[in-house]
MMTF fields as JSON, N, C-alpha, C and O atoms, coordinates in Angstrom:
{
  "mmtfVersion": "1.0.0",
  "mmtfProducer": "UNKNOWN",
  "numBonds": 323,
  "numAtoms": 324,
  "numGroups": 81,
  "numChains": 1,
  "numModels": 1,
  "chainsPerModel": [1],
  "groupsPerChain": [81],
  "chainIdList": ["A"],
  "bondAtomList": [4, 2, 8, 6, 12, 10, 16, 14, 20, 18, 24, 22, 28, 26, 32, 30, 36, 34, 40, 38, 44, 42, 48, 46, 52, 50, 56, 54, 60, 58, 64, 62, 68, 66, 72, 70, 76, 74, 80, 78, 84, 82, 88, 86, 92, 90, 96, 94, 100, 98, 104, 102, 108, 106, 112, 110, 116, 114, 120, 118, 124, 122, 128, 126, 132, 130, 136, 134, 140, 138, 144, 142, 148, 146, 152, 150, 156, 154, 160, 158, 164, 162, 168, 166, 172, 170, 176, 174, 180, 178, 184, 182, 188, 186, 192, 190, 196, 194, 200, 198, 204, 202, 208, 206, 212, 210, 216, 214, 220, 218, 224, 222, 228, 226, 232, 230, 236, 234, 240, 238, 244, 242, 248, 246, 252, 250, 256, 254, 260, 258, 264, 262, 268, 266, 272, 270, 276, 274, 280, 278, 284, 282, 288, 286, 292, 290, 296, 294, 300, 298, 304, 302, 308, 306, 312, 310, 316, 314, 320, 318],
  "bondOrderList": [1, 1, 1, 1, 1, 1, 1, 1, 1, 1, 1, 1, 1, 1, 1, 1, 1, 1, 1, 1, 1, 1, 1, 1, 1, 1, 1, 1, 1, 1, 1, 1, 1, 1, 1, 1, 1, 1, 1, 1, 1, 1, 1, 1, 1, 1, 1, 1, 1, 1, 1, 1, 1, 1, 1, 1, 1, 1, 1, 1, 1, 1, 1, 1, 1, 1, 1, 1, 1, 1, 1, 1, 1, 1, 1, 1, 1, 1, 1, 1],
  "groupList": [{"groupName": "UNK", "atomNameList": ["N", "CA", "C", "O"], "elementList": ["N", "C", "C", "O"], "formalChargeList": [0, 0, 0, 0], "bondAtomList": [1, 0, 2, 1, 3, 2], "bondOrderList": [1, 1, 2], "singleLetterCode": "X", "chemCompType": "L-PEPTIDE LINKING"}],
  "groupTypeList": [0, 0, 0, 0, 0, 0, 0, 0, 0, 0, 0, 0, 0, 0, 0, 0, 0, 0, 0, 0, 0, 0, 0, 0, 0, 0, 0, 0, 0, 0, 0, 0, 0, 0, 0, 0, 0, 0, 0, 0, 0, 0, 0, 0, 0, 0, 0, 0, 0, 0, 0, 0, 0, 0, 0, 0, 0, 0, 0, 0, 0, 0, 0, 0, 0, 0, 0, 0, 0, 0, 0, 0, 0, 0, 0, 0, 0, 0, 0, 0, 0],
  "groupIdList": [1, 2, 3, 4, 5, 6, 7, 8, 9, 10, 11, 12, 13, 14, 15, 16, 17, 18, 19, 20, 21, 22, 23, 24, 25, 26, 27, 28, 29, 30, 31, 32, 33, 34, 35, 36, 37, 38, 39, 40, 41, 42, 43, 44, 45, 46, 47, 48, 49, 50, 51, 52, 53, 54, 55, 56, 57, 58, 59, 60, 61, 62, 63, 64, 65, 66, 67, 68, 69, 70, 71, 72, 73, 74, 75, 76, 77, 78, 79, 80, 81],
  "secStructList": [7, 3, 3, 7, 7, 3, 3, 3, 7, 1, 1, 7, 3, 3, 3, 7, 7, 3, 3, 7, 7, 1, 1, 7, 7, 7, 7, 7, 7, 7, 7, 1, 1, 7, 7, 1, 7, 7, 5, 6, 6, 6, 6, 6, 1, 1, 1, 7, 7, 7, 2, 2, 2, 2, 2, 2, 2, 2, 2, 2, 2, 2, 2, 2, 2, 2, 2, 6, 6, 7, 6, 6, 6, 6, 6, 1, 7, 7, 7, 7, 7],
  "xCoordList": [-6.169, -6.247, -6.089, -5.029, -7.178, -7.164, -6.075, -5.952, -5.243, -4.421, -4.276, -4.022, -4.669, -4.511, -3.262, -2.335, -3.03, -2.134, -2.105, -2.431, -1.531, -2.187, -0.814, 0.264, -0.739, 0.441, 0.733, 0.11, 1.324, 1.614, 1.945, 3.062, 1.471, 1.802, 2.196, 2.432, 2.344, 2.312, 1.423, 1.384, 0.138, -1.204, -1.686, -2.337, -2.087, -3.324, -2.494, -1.518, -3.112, -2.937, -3.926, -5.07, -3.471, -4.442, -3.803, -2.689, -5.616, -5.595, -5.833, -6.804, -5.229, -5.927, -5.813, -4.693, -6.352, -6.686, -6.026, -6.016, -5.335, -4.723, -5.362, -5.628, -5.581, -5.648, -4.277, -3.571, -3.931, -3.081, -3.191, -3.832, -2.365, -2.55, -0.903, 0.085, -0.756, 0.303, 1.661, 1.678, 2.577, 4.022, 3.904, 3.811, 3.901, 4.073, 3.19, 2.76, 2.886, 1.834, 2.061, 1.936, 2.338, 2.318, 1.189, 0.327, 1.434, 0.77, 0.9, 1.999, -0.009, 0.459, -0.113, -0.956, 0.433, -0.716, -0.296, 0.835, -1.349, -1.06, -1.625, -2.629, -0.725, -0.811, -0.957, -0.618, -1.465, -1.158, -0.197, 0.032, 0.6, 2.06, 2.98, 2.684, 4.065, 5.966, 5.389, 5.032, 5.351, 4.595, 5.806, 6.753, 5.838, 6.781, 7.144, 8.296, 6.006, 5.851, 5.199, 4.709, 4.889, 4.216, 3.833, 4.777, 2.614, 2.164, 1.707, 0.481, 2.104, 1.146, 0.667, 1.5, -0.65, -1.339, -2.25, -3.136, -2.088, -2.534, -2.788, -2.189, -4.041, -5.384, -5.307, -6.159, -3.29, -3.442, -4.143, -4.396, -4.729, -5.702, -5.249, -5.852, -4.187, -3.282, -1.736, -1.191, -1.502, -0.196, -0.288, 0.751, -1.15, -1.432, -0.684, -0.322, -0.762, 0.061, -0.431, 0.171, -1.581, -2.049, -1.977, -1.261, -2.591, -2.721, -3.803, -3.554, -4.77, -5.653, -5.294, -5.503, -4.454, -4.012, -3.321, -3.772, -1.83, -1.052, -1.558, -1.176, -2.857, -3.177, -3.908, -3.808, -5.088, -5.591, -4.095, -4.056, -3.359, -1.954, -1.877, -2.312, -1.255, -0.51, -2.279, -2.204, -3.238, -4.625, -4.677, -5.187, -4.037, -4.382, -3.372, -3.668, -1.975, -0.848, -0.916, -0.624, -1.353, -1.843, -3.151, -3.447, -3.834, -4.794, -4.304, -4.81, -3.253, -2.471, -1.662, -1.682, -0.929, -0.338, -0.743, 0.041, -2.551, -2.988, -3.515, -3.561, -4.021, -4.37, -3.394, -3.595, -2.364, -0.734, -0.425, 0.478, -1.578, -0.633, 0.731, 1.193, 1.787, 2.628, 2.555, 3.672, 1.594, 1.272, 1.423, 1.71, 1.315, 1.667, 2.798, 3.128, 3.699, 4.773, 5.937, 6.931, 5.623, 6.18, 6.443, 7.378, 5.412, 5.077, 5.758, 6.346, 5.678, 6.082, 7.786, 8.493, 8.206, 10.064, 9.991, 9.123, 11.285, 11.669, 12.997, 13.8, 13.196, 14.415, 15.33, 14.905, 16.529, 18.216, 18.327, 17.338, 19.382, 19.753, 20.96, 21.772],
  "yCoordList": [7.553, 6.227, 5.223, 5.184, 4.357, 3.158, 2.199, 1.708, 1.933, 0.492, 0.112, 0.674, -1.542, -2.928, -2.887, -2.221, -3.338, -3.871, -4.452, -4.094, -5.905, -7.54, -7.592, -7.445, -7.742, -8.071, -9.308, -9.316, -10.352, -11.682, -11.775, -11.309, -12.125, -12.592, -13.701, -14.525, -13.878, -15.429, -16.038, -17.254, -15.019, -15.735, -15.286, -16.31, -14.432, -14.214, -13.359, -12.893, -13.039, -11.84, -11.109, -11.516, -9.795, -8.841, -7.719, -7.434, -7.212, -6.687, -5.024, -4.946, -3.92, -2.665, -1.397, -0.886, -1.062, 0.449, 1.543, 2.12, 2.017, 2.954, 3.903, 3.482, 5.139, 6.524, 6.788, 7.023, 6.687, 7.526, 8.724, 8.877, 9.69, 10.95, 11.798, 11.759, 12.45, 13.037, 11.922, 10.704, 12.816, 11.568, 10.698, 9.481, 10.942, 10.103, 10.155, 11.251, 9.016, 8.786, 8.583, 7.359, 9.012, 8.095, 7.34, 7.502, 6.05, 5.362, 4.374, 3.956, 4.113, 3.102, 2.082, 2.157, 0.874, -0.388, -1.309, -1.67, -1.481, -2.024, -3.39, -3.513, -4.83, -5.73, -6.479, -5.88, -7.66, -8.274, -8.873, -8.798, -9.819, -10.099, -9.439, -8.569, -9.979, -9.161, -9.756, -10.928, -8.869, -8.719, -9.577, -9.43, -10.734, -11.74, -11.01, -10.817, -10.682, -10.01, -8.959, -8.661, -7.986, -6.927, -7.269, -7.276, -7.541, -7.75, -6.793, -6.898, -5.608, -4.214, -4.867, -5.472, -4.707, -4.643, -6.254, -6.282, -7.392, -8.502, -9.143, -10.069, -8.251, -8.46, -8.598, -9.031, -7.816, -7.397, -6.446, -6.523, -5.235, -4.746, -3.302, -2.714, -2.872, -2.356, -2.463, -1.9, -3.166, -3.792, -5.02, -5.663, -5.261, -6.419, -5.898, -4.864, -7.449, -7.125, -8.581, -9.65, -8.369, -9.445, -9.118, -8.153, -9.749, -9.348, -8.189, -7.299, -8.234, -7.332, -6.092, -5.22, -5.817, -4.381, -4.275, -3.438, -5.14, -4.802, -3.972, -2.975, -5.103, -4.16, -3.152, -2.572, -2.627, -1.562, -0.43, 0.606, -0.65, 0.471, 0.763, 1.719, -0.288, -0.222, 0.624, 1.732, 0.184, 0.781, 2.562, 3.501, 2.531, 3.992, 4.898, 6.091, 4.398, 4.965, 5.418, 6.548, 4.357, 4.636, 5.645, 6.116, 5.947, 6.701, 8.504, 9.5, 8.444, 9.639, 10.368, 11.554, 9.198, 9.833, 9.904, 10.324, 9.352, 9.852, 11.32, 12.113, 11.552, 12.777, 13.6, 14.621, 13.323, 14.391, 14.708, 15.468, 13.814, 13.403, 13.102, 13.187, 12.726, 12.223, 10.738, 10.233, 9.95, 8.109, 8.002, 6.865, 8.754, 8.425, 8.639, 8.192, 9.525, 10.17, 8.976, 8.767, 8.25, 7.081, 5.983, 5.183, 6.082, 4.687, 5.366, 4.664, 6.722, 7.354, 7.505, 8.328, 6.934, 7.248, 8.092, 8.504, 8.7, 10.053, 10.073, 9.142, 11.181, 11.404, 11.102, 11.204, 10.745, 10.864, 12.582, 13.035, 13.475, 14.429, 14.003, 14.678],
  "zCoordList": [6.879, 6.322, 7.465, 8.089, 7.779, 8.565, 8.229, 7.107, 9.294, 8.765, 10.297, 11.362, 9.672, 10.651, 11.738, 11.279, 12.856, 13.314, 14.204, 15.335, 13.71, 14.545, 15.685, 15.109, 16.902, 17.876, 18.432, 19.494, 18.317, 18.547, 20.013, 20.237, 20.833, 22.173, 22.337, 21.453, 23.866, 24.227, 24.26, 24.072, 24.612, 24.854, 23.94, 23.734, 22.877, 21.621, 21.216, 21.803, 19.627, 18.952, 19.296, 19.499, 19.394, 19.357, 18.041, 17.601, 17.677, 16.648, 17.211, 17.964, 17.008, 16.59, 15.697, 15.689, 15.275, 14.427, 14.588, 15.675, 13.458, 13.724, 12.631, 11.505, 13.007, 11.786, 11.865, 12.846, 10.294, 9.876, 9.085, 8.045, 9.815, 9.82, 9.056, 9.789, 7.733, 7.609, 7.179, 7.002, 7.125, 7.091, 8.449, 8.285, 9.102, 10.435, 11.694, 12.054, 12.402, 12.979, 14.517, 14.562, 15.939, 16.932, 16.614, 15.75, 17.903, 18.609, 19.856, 20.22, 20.335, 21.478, 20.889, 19.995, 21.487, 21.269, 22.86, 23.183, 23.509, 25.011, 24.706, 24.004, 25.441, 24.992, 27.015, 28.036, 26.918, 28.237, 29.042, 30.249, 27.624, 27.795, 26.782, 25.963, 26.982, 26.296, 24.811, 24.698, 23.788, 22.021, 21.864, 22.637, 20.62, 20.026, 18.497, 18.107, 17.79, 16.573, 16.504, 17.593, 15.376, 15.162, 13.649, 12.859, 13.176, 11.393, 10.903, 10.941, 10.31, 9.935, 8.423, 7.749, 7.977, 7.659, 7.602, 6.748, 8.351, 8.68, 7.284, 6.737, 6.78, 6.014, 4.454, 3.678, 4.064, 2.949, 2.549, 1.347, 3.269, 2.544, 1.955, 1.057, 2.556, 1.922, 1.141, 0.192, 1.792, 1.515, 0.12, -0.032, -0.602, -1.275, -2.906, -3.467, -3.171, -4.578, -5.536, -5.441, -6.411, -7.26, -8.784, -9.052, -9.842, -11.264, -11.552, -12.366, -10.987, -10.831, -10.667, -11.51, -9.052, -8.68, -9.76, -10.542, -10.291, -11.366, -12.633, -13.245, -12.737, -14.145, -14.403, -15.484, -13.107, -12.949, -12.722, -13.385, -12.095, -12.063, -13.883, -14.525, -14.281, -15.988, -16.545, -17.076, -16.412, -16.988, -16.545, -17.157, -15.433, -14.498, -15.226, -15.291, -15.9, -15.713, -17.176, -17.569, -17.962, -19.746, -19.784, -20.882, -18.792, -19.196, -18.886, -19.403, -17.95, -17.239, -18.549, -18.881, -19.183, -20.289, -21.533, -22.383, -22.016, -23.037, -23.011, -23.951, -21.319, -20.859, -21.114, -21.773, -20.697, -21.101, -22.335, -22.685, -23.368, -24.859, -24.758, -25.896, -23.789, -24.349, -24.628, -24.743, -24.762, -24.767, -26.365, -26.739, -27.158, -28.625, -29.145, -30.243, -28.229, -28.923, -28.517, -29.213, -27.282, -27.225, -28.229, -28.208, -29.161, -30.201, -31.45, -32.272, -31.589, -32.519, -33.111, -32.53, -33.919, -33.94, -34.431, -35.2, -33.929, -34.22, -35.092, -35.024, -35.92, -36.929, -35.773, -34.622, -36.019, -35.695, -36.078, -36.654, -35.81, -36.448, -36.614, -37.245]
}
């Protein structure tokens, strides 16, 4: 999986690419001057969080547990014993 990473200098940001590979990833990132910040994912393009993503998740997550059949047994009350 490609993810962004923008580096704040004194003089420019520079941007580069990382593959991520597994739980954990080296990398280098070589800059011209001493880095001020580090922004991983710049772009939002992973890291993002709107109404849209929200409701495709809640859409993804209701379709997982009609597949399971347990999505009705939720709505369903059950005796006390």
């Amino acid at each position: 999986m490609p993810l962004e990473v923008e580096v704040l200098t004194t003089g420019k940001a520079e941007r580069a690419g990382i593959d991520l590979m597994g739980k954990s990833t080296s990398f280098d990132i070589e800059t011209f001057s001493m880095p001020k910040q580090v922004v991983i994912d710049p772009g939002y393009k992973i890291l993002r969080d709107s109404k849209e993503l929200q409701l495709s998740v809640q859409i993804s997550l209701g379709d997982d547990l009609r597949a399971r059949d347990s999505w009705s047994r939720r709505f369903v009350p059950t005796k006390a014993d």
